[in-house]
C-alpha positions, 0 to 999 in steps of 0.5 A: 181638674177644676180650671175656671176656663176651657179650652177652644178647639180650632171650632171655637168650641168649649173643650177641657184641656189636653195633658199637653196643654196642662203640662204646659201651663204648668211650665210656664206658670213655673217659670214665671214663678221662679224668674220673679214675672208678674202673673201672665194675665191670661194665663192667671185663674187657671189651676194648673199655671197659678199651682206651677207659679207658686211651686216656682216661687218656693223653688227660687226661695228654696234655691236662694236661701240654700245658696245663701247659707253656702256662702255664709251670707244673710240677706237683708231688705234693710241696705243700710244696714250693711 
């Protein structure tokens, strides 16, 4: 794994990140991704919460656009066009 960051034990010395750890960032970095948050600034730059924030944007895009298409609707940026 390729993190621009390590871990701090209770120490405060520099260990890698634990799977739990990973699994974690993964899952926060998703759901911020999905639910349209800004990038956690202390969580941006490391690999696995940047990979679940993008995965978690394709998500929301995938889920939104197979909604949309269900329903029949076309969603647009331009209001006044309606």
């Amino acid at each position: 794994m390729a993190n621009k960051r390590l871990a701090k034990g209770l120490d405060g010395v520099s260990r890698p990140w634990m799977p739990r750890e990973r699994y974690m960032l993964y899952s926060r970095g998703f759901r911020d991704g999905a639910g349209i948050k800004a990038m956690n600034a202390e969580c941006s730059g490391l690999e696995d919460y940047d990979r679940g924030y993008a995965d978690g944007c394709k998500a929301r895009g995938a889920a939104t656009t197979r909604f949309a298409k269900e329903i029949g609707y076309k969603p647009s940026i331009l209001r006044a066009a309606q």
